[in-house]
C-alpha positions in Angstrom: 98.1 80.2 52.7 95.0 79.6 54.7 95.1 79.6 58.5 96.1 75.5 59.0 97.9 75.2 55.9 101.5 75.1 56.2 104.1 75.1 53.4 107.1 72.7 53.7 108.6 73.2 51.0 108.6 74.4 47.6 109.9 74.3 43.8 108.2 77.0 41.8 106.6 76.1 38.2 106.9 78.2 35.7 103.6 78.0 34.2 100.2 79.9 35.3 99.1 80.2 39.1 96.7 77.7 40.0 93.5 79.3 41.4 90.4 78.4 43.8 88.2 78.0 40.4 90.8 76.2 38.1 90.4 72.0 37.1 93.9 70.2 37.1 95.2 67.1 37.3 98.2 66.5 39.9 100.1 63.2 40.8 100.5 63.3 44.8 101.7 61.6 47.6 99.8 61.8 51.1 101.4 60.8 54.2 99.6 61.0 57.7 101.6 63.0 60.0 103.6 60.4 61.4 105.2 59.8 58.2 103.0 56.6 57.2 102.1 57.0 53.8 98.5 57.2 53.4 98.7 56.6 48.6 101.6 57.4 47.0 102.1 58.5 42.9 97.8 59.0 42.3 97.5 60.8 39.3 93.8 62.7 39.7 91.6 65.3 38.3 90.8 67.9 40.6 87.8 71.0 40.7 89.5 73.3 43.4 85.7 74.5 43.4 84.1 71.0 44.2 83.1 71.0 47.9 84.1 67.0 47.4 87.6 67.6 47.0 89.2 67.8 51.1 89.4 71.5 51.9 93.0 71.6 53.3 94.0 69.8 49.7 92.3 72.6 47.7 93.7 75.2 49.5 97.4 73.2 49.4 97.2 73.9 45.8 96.2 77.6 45.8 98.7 79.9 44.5 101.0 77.3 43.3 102.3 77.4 40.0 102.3 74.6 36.8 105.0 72.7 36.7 106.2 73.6 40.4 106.2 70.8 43.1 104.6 71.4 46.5 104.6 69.8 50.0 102.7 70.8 52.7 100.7 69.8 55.5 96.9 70.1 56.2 95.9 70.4 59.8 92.8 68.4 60.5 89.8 70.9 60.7 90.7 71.1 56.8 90.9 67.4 56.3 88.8 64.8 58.3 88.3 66.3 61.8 87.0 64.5 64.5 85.9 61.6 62.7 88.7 60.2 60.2 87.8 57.8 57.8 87.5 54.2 59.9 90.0 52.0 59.1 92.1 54.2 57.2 92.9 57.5 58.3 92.5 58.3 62.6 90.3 61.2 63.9 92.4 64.8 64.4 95.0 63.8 62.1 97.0 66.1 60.2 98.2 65.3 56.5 100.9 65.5 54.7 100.5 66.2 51.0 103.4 66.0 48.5 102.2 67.1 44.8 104.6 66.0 42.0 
């Protein structure tokens, strides 16, 4: 895992290892890191390689297998920073992300 990654915990898949160039679709469940959930169940298609998709997300899923759940959390340098989103998600906040 990437420096400001860290994994909380872990049920292995038992299909291919997801890579940094790979297009899947994941249901997940993101939680700012006071426990507030953030969306919960979103099903989405994902380009690890599209620069659109937050960093500390993409690099979440790397090395994680199909078929294997994954939680971890993202610190903010990888997510929204300094800014946030208004309204939504505060600046320097770090993430929780659950994928199903």
């Amino acid at each position: 895992m990437k420096p400001g990654i860290k994994l909380l915990n872990e049920q292995q898949g038992s299909g291919p290892e997801i890579s940094p160039k790979d297009h899947v679709t994941v249901v997940h469940i993101c939680y700012l890191s006071k426990g507030e959930p953030l969306y919960e169940n979103r099903l989405e298609p994902l380009a690890l390689n599209d620069r659109k998709v937050v960093a500390g997300f993409r690099y979440g899923l790397e090395g994680m297998r199909v078929g294997g759940q994954r939680r971890f959390q993202a610190s903010p340098h990888h997510c929204y920073g300094e800014t946030g989103v208004p309204h939504k998600i505060p600046p320097n906040v770090l993430l929780i992300l659950v994928i199903l």
